[in-house]
N, C-alpha and C positions, 0 to 999 in steps of 0.2 A: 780862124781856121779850125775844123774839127779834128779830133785827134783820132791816129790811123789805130787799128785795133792789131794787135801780134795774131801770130798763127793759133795760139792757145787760147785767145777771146773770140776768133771766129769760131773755134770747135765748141766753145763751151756757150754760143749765143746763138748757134748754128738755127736752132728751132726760131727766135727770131729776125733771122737772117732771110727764114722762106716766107713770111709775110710782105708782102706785098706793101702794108700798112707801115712796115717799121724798114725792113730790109737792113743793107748796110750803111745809109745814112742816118735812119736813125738809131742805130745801136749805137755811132758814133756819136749822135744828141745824146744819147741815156750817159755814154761815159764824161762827157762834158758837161752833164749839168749837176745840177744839187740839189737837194732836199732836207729839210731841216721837218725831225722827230721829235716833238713836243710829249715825252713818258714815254718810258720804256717800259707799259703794264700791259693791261689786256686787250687795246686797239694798238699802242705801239710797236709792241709784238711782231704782229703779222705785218703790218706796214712795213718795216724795218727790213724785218729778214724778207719780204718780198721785192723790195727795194732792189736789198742788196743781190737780189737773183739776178734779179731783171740788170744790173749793172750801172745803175747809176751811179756815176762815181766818185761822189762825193757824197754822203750824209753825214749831219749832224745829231746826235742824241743826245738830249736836255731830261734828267732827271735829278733829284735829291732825294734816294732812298736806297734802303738796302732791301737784299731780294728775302723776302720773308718764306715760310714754308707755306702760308695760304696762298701763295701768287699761285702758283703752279698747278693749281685747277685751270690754270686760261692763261697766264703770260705763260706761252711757250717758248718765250728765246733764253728765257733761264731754265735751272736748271737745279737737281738737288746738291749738285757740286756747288752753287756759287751760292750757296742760301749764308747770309748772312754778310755775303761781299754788294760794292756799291753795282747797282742795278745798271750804271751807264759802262762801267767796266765789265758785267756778265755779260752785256749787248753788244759789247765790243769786239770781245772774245770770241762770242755766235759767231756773228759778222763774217767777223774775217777767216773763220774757218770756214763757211758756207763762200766766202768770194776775197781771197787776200789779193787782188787786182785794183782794190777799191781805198779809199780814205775813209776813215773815220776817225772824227772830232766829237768829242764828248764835255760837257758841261754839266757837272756833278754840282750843281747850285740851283737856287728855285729861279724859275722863270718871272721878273718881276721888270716893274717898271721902269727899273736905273740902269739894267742889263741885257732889255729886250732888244736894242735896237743892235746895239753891238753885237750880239751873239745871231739876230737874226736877218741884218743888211746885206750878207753874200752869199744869200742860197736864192734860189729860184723860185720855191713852193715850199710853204710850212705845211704840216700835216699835224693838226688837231685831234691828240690821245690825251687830253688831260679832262680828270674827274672834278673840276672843281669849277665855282662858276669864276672866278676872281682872275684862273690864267686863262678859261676861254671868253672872256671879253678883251681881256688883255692880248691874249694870240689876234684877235679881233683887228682890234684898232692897230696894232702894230701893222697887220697887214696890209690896211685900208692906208695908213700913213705911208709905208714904203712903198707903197703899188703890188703887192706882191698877192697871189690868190692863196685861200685857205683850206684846206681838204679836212672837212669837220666830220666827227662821226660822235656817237654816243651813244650809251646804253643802259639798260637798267631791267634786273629780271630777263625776261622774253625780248625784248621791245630793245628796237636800235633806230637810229637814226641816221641820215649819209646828206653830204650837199656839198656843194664848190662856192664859196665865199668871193667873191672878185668885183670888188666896187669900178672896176675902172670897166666891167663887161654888166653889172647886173646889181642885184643886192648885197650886204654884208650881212653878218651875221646880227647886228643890231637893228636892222630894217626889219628882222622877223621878229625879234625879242630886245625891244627898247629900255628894257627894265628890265633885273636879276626878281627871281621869285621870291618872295620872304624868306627872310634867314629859315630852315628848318623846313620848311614846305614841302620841297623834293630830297627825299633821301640818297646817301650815297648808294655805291655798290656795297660798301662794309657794312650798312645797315639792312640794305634791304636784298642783299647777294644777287645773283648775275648769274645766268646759265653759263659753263666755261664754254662751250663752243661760240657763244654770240658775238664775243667780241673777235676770234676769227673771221666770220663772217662780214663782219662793220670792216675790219681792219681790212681785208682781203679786197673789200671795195673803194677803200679810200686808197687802197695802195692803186687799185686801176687806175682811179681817176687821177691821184697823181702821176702815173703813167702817158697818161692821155693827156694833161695837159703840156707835160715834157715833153713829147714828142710831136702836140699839135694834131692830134689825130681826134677824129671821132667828134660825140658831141656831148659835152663837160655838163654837169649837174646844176651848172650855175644857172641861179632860178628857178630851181627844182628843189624839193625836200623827197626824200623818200624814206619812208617809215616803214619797218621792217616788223614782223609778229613771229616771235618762232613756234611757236604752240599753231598756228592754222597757217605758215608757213605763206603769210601773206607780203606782199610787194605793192604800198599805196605810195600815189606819187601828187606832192601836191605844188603848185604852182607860185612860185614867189616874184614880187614884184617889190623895187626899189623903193623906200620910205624916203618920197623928198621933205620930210622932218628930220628925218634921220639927223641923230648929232654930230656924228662920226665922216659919214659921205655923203650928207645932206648940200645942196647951194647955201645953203647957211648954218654948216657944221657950226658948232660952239666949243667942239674937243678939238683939239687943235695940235696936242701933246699927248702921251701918256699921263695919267691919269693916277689916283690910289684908288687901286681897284677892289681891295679888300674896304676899305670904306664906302665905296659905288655900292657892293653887296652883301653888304652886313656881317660879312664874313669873313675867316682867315684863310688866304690863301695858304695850296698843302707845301709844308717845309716851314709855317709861321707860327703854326697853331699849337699849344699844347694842346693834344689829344686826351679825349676825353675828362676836359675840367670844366667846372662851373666858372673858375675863377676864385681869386684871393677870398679867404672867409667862409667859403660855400662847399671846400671838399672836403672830404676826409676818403685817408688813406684806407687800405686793405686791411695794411697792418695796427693800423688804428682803430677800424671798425670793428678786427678780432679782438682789442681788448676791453673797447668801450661795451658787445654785447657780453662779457664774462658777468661785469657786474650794475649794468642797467638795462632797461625794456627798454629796445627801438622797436620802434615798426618800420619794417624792410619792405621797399614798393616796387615791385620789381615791372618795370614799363617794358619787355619786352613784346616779343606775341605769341600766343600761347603753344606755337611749335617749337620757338625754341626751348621752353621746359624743359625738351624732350632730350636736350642737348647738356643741360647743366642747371642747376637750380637752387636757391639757397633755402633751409630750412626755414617754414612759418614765413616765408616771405608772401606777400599778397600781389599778386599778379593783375593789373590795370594797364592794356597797352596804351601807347603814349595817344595812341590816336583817337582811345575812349575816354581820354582819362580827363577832358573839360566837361564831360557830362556826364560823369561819376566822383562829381569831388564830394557828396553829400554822403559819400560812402568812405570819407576820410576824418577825421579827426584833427581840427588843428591844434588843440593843446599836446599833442601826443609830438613825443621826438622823432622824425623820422628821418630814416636814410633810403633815398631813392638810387635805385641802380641799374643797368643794362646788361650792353655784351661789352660797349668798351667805355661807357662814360658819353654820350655824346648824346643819344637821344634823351638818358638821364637831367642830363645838363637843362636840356629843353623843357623839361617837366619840370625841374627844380623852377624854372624860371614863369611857367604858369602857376602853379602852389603859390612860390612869393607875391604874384600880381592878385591874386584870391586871399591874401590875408596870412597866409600860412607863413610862418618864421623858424621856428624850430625842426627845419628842414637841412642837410646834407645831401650832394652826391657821391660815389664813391666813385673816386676817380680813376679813370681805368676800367672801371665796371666786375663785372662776373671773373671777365679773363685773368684782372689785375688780382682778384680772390686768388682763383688757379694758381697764376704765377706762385703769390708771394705768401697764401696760409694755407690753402688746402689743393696740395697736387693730383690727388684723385680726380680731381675735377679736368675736365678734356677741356682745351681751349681752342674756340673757333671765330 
């Protein structure tokens, strides 16, 4: 039985009340169902707090981070009051002052393979905000195993993506992308930044479609990809069909279980990884790189790209971005000590790890990169 709504939720749902499409039964479905919010960043966002408008009454929010002051170009459910508190607690807060009629459940821990099933067995519809490939395989197969449909978005720069995942109606998300991209190959948003309006816009559409599937209305994305341009402000739509290979929702899946999904992609799922290290033997500190150039010559390789100079820069450092830099090694030295650096250590990392395959040995990243300089030797410098 669906649950009756007070005088106070028909005034405040009143504008969904005069559709035709939703009325007051289904305002009554919005309150009785659930949703589960996979990050609380720049597609979580707007999901969330549209969510929580629209009155569904129940979500969940899954993050492990605290709200930094870079979020707030585009996570708009934070806030410069909660910079430094945990991100699913700022969410919470939004939340319920924008709708305290509503539950919210929050999970300040990374979204992984020992915990997914638990944390996401009693919602309805997961919603797909996470920047990493390791939890959006993993939100993947989770869904495809509990029956449950996936509301995926993603973005990068200009450029977003939107789709409805639902093996038991159409494709999963591994019937489009049956393999993660080479470690390093797509950068994140922290490398390669992100319009802040875009993830709005992704978010704003994942929140419809979960919308629409909660309520049964309309017609779901599923089978559909649409690729979003904000620079020429285009809407492509392209046509997915079911991969009977598929491992996942194939007649002859072979994943059967959750999976280690930072092993499937080479990669650390976010909440696993130390940021911006090479690893054991291959970093050197900020604080260490300030004493080592007092009284040695390094050569400082700064793999950025050439706009960000304009942001922060180290002296005499030589500028080769990461993307030039397998056909500019002729233009290196390998006798020579060097320390290779970024903005936070991570595209660094990746170049240390081309140098060492080319012969180069007396190579360092600095871990943490330019910021981690900022930080901890030289505060003039701006951190971005």
């Amino acid at each position: 039985m669906l649950p009756e709504l007070s005088h106070e939720e028909i005034l405040r749902y009143s504008r969904h009340l005069l559709i035709p499409e939703v009325g007051l039964e289904g305002q009554r479905k919005l309150k009785a169902s659930s949703a589960l919010v996979i990050g609380t960043g720049g597609l979580g966002s707007p999901v969330a707090l549209y969510l929580a408008a629209a009155g569904v009454g129940h979500i969940g929010l899954v993050d492990f981070d605290v709200v930094d002051t870079s979020n707030l170009q585009r996570q708009v459910i934070h806030g410069v009051s909660t910079v430094g508190k945990l991100k699913v607690e700022s969410a919470r807060t939004k939340l319920l002052d924008l709708n305290p009629d509503i539950q919210i459940d929050i999970y300040n821990e990374p979204f992984t393979s020992e915990n997914a099933v638990r944390i996401a067995q009693n919602y309805d519809v997961l919603i797909d905000g996470t920047d990493n490939f390791p939890t959006r395989y993993l939100t993947n197969d989770v869904c495809v195993l509990l029956g449950k449909p996936n509301v995926y978005g993603s973005i990068f720069r200009f450029d977003g993506q939107l789709s409805v995942f639902d093996a038991r109606l159409g494709p999963c998300y591994r019937c489009l992308f049956p393999e993660p991209p080479p470690p390093g190959l797509v950068p994140s948003c922290a490398e390669g930044g992100v319009l802040g309006v875009l993830p709005g816009t992704i978010g704003t559409l994942q929140a419809t479609e979960a919308l629409k599937v909660l309520l049964g209305i309309g017609d779901s994305m599923v089978g559909r990809l649409l690729l979003y341009n904000a620079l020429d402000m285009s809407f492509d739509f392209v046509k997915l069909k079911k991969n009977p290979k598929c491992r996942v929702c194939g007649p002859n899946a072979d994943i059967t279980e959750l999976i280690d999904y930072e092993e499937f992609c080479g990669v650390p799922g976010r909440g696993h990884e130390e940021e911006g290290s090479a690893g054991a033997g291959w970093d050197i500190t900020a604080a260490e790189l300030s004493e080592r150039v007092k009284t040695n010559r390094l050569k400082l390789l700064d793999v950025r790209e050439p706009h960000e100079l304009e942001i922060s820069a180290l002296p005499n450092a030589v500028n080769i971005p990461l993307g030039q830099l397998a056909g500019r090694l002729s233009e290196l030295d390998s006798a020579e000590e060097m320390v290779i650096f970024c903005k936070g250590g991570t595209r660094s990392a990746r170049a240390l790890e081309l140098l060492v395959s080319a012969g180069f040995k007396k190579v360092k990243n600095l871990k943490g990169g330019i910021n981690a300089w900022a930080r901890e030797v030289d505060e003039r410098l701006p951190i971005y």
